[in-house]
VOGU-3710 file (C-alpha; in Angstrom, 3 decimals, decimal comma):
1> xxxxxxxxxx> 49,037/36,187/13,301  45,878/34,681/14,836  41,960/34,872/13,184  40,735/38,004/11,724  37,196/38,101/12,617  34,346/40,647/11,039  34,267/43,803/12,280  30,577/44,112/11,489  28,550/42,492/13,529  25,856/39,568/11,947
11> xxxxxxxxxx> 23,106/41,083/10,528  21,403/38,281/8,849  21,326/34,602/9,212  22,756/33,429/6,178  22,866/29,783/7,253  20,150/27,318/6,312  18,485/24,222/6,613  16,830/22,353/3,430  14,606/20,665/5,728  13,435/23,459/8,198
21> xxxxxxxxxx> 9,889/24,713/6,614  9,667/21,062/6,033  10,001/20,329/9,766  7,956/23,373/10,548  5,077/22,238/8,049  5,068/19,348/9,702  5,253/20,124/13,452  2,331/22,588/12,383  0,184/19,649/10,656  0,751/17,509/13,431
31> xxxxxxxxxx> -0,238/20,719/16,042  -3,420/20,883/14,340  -4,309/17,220/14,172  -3,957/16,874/17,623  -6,162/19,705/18,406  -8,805/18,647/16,369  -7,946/14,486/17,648  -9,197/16,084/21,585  -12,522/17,198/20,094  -13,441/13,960/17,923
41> xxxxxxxxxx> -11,368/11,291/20,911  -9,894/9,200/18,081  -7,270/6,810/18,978  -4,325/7,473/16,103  -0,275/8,386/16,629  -0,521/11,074/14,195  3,234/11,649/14,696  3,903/8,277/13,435  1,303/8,621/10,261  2,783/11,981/9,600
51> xxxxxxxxxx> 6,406/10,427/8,760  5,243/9,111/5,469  5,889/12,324/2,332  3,056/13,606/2,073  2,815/17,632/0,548  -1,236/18,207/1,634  -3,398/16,646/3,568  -6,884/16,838/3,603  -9,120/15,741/6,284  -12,909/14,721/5,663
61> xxxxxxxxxx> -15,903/12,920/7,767  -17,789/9,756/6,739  -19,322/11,619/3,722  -15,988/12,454/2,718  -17,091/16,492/3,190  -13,902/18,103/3,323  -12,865/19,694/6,882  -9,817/20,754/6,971  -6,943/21,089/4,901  -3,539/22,035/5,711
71> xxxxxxxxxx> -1,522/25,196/4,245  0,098/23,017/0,973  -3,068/22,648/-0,499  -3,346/25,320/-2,299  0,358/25,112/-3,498  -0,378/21,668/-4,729  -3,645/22,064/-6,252  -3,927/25,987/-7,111  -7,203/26,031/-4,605  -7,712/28,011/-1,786
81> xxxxxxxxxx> -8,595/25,830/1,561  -11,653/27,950/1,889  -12,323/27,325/-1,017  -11,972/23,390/-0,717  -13,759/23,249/2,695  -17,378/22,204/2,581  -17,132/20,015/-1,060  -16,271/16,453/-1,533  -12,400/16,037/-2,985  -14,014/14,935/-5,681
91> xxxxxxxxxx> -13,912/18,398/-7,190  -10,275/17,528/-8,137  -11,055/14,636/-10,639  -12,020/15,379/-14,196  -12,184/13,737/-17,209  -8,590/11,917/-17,039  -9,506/10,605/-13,415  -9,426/6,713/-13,434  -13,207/5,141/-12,458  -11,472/1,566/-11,775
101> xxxxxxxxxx> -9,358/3,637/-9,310  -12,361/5,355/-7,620  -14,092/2,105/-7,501  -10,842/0,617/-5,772  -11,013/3,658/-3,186  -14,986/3,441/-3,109  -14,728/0,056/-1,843  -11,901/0,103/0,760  -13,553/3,073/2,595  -16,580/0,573/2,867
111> xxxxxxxxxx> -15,146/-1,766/4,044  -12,836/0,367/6,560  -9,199/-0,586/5,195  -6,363/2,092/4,882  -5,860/3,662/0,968  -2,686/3,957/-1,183  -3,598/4,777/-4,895  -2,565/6,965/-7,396  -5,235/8,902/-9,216  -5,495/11,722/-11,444
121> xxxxxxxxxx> -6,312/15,090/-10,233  -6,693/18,412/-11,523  -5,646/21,670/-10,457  -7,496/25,311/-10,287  -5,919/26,008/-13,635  -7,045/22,573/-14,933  -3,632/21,429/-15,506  -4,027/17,102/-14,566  -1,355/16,316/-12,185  -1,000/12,587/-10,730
131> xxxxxxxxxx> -1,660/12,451/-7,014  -0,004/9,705/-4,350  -2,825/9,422/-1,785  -2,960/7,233/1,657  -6,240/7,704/3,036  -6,380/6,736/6,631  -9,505/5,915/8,410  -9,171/7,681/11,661  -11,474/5,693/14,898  -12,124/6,867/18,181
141> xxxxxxxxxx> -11,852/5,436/21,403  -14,441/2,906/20,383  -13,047/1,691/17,571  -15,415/3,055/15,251  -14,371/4,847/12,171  -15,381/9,187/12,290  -13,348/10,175/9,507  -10,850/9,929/6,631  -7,242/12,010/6,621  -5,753/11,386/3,258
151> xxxxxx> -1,866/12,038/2,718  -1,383/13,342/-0,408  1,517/14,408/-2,742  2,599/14,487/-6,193  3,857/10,784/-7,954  7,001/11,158/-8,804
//
């Protein structure tokens, strides 16, 4: 007999994609980069920094005064951007938080290098996670260094 098709038309898209808000996260993040990348003129392919895992990022100056943040901060660490905006990331350490790793992190930024540790954090509800964090020093035109975007997620 041939296909028997629904009489009822769609009504909801049942189909998905595992990696679509991951995409859209992403395409968002890298929107917003490049928005702010205009104002400051700094010379980085966020597109090609942005295809390392990352689940927040956070972006700071030279004092490390957090900036910006993007939307999974505050699924990752239980804190509201607002709330993170204006303080130093430092807010996240407590008293599990390696020194010899913020010494290792402490120096790099000095001396203007790009970041991979892994460090302890804490979240809002003071439950210690361990974070993955590439910090990237982010230069303008000049070549001079303006500010720091870490990439941050959860170590496996």
């Amino acid at each position: 007999m041939g296909l028997k098709f629904l009489s009822n038309p769609l009504m909801s898209w049942d189909i998905s994609n595992p990696n679509y808000n991951l995409v859209d996260k992403r395409s968002v993040d890298l929107e917003a980069l490049n928005s702010i990348s205009v104002v400051n003129n700094w010379d980085v392919d966020f597109m090609k920094e942005l295809s390392i895992s990352y689940q927040t990022l956070v972006l700071t100056d030279l004092q490390q005064t957090i900036l910006w943040v993007n939307d999974g901060f505050q699924s990752m660490t239980g804190y509201d951007p607002d709330y993170a905006i204006g303080k130093k990331p430092a807010f996240l350490q407590g008293p599990n938080t390696s020194e010899i790793v913020k010494d290792r992190i402490r120096k790099k930024l000095i001396n203007g290098g790009r970041i991979s540790e892994t460090i302890t954090n804490y979240k809002k509800n003071g439950n210690p996670y361990e974070c993955h964090i590439t910090i990237i020093p982010l230069v303008d035109s000049n070549r001079v260094i303006t500010h720091y975007l870490a990439l941050e997620r959860a170590a496996a």
